[in-house]
C-alpha positions, 0 to 999 in steps of 0.5 A: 500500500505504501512506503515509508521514510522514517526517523529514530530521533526524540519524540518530538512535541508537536507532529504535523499530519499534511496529506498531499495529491500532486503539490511538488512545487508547493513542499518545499516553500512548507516546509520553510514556513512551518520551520519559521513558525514552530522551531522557537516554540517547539520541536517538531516533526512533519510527517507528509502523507502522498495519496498518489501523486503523479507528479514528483511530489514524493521525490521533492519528498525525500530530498527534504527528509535528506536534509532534515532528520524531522522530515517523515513521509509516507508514499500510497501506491495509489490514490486512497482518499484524504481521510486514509491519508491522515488516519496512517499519518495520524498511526505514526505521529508521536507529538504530544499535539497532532497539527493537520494542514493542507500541503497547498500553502493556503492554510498558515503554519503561523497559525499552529503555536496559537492554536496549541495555546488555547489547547492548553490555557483553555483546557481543549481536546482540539482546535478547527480553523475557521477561515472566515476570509476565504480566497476560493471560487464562489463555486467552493464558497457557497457549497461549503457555506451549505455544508457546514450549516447543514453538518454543524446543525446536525451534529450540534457542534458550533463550529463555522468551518468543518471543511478547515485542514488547519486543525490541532488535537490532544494525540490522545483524541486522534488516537480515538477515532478511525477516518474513512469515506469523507470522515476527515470532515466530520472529526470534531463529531468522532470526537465529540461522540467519544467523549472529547467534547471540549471543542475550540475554533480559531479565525485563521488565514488563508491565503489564495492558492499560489501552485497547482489547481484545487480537488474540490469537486462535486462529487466530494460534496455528494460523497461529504453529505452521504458520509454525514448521513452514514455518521448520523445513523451510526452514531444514533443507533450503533449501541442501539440497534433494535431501536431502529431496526425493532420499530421498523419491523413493529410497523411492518408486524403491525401492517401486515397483522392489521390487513391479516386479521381484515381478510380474515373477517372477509373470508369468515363473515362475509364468505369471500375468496382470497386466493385471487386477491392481491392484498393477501400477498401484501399481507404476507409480505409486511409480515415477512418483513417485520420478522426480518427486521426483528431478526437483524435487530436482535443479530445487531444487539448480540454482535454489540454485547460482544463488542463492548466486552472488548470495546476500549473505554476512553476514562478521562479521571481516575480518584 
C-alpha cells in the first residue's frame, strides 16, 4: 500500500499530519514556513502523507527528509482518499499535539503555536480553523457555506468551518477515532461522540492558492453529505440497534397483522375468496418483513454485547 521514510530521533512535541495529491512545487516553500513558525516554540516533526501523486511530489519528498532528520513521509501506491491519508499519518505521529494542514500553502503554519495555546490555557481536546476570509471560487464558497450549516446543525457542534485542514488535537483524541469515506470532515463529531467534547475554533488565514489547481469537486460534496448521513445513523443507533431496526419491523408486524386479521373477517363473515386477491400477498409480505427486521435487530444487539466486552473505554479521571 505504501512506503515509508522514517526517523529514530526524540519524540518530538508537536507532529504535523499534511496529506498531499500532486503539490511538488508547493513542499518545499512548507516546509520553510512551518520551520519559521514552530522551531522557537517547539520541536517538531512533519510527517507528509502522498495519496498518489503523479507528479514528483514524493521525490521533492525525500530530498527534504535528506536534509532534515524531522522530515517523515509516507508514499500510497495509489490514490486512497484524504481521510486514509491522515488516519496512517495520524498511526505514526508521536507529538504530544497532532497539527493537520493542507500541503497547498493556503492554510498558515503561523497559525499552529496559537492554536496549541488555547489547547492548553483553555483546557481543549482540539482546535478547527475557521477561515472566515476565504480566497476560493464562489463555486467552493457557497457549497461549503451549505455544508457546514447543514453538518454543524446536525451534529450540534458550533463550529463555522468543518471543511478547515488547519486543525490541532490532544494525540490522545486522534488516537480515538478511525477516518474513512469523507470522515476527515466530520472529526470534531468522532470526537465529540467519544467523549472529547471540549471543542475550540480559531479565525485563521488563508491565503489564495499560489501552485497547482484545487480537488474540490462535486462529487466530494455528494460523497461529504452521504458520509454525514452514514455518521448520523451510526452514531444514533450503533449501541442501539433494535431501536431502529425493532420499530421498523413493529410497523411492518403491525401492517401486515392489521390487513391479516381484515381478510380474515372477509373470508369468515362475509364468505369471500382470497386466493385471487392481491392484498393477501401484501399481507404476507409486511409480515415477512417485520420478522426480518426483528431478526437483524436482535443479530445487531448480540454482535454489540460482544463488542463492548472488548470495546476500549476512553476514562478521562481516575480518584
Amino acid at each position: 500500500m505504501s512506503a515509508e521514510i522514517k526517523d529514530t530521533n526524540s519524540t518530538p512535541e508537536v507532529s504535523i499530519v499534511i496529506p498531499l495529491l500532486n503539490e511538488e512545487e508547493s513542499l518545499p516553500e512548507l516546509r520553510k514556513a512551518i520551520d519559521s513558525a514552530l522551531k522557537s516554540r517547539f520541536s517538531y516533526e512533519i510527517i507528509f502523507v502522498d495519496d498518489g501523486s503523479t507528479d514528483s511530489s514524493w521525490e521533492v519528498i525525500e530530498t527534504l527528509a535528506q536534509s532534515d532528520n524531522r522530515i517523515r513521509g509516507i508514499r500510497f501506491r495509489r490514490n486512497y482518499g484524504k481521510s486514509t491519508a491522515l488516519d496512517r499519518g495520524f498511526s505514526i505521529a508521536r507529538g504530544r499535539f497532532v497539527a493537520t494542514m493542507d500541503a497547498d500553502l493556503q492554510d498558515d503554519p503561523e497559525e499552529v503555536p496559537l492554536m496549541i495555546d488555547m489547547i492548553v490555557n483553555e483546557q481543549l481536546d482540539l482546535v478547527s480553523g475557521w477561515k472566515k476570509v476565504r480566497h476560493d471560487p464562489i463555486s467552493k464558497t457557497i457549497p461549503s457555506r451549505f455544508f457546514n450549516w447543514v453538518t454543524s446543525y446536525a451534529s450540534g457542534i458550533k463550529l463555522n468551518d468543518f471543511n478547515c485542514g488547519l486543525k490541532v488535537y490532544r494525540k490522545e483524541v486522534i488516537e480515538n477515532v478511525e477516518l474513512y469515506g469523507e470522515m476527515h470532515r466530520y472529526i470534531p463529531a468522532l470526537a465529540k461522540w467519544e467523549g472529547f467534547d471540549a471543542i475550540g475554533e480559531k479565525i485563521v488565514t488563508h491565503h489564495p492558492r499560489k501552485y497547482g489547481t484545487t480537488k474540490f469537486g462535486l462529487s466530494r460534496f455528494i460523497n461529504g453529505f452521504l458520509d454525514l448521513l452514514t455518521l448520523m445513523f451510526i452514531h444514533v443507533y450503533f449501541q442501539r440497534p433494535m431501536h431502529f431496526f425493532g420499530t421498523l419491523g413493529a410497523g411492518f408486524l403491525s401492517i401486515g397483522t392489521v390487513i391479516t386479521i381484515y381478510l380474515v373477517i372477509m373470508r369468515v363473515f362475509y364468505d369471500q375468496f382470497l386466493s385471487n386477491r392481491p392484498l393477501l400477498l401484501f399481507g404476507g409480505l409486511f409480515i415477512i418483513l417485520g420478522l426480518q427486521f426483528f431478526s437483524v435487530g436482535f443479530l445487531g444487539e448480540m454482535l454489540n454485547k460482544s463488542r463492548n466486552k472488548q470495546r476500549k473505554v476512553n476514562i478521562r479521571t481516575i480518584l
